[in-house]
N, C-alpha and C positions, 0 to 999 in steps of 0.2 A: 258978336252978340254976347252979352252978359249974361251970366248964370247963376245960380243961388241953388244950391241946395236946400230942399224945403224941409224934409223931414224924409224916414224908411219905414214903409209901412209892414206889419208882421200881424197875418193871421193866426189869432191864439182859439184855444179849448175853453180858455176862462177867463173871460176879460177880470173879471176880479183877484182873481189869484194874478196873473200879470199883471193889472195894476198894484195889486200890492209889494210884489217882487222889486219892478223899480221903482216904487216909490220908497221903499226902504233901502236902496240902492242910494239914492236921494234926487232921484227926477222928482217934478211936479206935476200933477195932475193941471192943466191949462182950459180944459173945454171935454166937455162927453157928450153925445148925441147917442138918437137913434136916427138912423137914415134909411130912406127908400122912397117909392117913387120913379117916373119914366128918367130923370138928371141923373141918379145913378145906375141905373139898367144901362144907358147909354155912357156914363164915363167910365164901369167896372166890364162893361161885357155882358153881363148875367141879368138875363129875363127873373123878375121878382124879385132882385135882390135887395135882401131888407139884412141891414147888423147892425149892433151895438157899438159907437166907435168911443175910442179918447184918445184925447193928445197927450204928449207927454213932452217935458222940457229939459233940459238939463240947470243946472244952479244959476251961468253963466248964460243961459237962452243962446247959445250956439248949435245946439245939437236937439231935435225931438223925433221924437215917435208915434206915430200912430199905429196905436192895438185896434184889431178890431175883432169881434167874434158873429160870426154868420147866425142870421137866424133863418133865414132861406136863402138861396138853395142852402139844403143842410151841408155843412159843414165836412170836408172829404179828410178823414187821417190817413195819413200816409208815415212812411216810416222815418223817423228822422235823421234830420242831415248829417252826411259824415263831410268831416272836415274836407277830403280830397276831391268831393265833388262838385263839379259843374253847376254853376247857380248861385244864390243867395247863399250867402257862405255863413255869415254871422256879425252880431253887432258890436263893437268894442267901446270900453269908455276907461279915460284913466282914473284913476283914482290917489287920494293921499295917503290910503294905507291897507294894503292890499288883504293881510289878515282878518281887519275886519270888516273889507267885504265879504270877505268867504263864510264869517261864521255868520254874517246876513244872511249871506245864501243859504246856506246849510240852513237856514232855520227856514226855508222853503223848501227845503231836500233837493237843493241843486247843488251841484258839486264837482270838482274838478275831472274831466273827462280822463287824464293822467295824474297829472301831480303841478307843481309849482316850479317855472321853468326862472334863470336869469339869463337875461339877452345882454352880451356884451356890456355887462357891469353896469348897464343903464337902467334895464327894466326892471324886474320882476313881475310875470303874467303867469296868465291862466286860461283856459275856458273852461267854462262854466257849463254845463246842461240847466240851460230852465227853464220856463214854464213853456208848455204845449211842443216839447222838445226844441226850443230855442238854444243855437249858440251863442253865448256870451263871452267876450273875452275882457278879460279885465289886469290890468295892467296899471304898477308903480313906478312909476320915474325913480330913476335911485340916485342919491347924492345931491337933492335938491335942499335949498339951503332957508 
């Protein structure tokens, strides 16, 4: 059977503050709704449930996102992810210059959870904390010509 991955969905705090994060990251904004009604009560689980969604793309339309922020049920915070644990772990995307994505970020007040690692003289990464305590990892190919 054939498979595609379609997109990873991440429940944010702000859908505008996270759209804005990766869109200066450089996704696109592709589609925004609002949804609800009995079709998603039934395909999310949740009686009344109403959110704000948008899609996100990457440059190359290989990779997207769907953010979505709840407007009922209200929305539950919880504490956020540490790397080591069980579950949704975090989102990665490479990048052409790892520096400035970070001073991106930073201009959202996301910032490296340690510091700036190199993987076997290939990478240079990171993760990121950002928006609605999302992990981000971002990562430069090194030696690319």
């Amino acid at each position: 059977m054939p498979i595609k991955l379609e997109n990873v969905g991440i429940a944010v705090r702000d859908l505008d503050a996270a759209i804005a994060f990766f869109t200066d990251l450089g996704l696109s904004v592709v589609g925004r709704d609002t949804v609800s009604g009995e079709w998603t009560d039934t395909a999310v689980g949740l009686d009344g449930n109403h959110a704000r969604v948008a899609m996100l793309e990457t440059p190359a339309g290989d990779g997207r996102l769907e953010l979505f922020e709840y407007l009922h049920p209200d929305a539950i915070e919880t504490a956020p992810t540490l790397p080591n644990e069980i579950g949704m772990h975090r989102v990665a995307f490479s990048v052409d210059d790892l520096d400035e994505a970070l001073a991106i970020a930073a201009r959202h007040g996301c910032h490296p959870l340690r510091g700036v690692a190199t993987y076997r003289d290939a990478y240079r990464l990171t993760y990121v904390r950002g928006p609605s305590g999302i992990i981000v990892m971002l990562a430069e190919e090194l030696g690319k010509s």
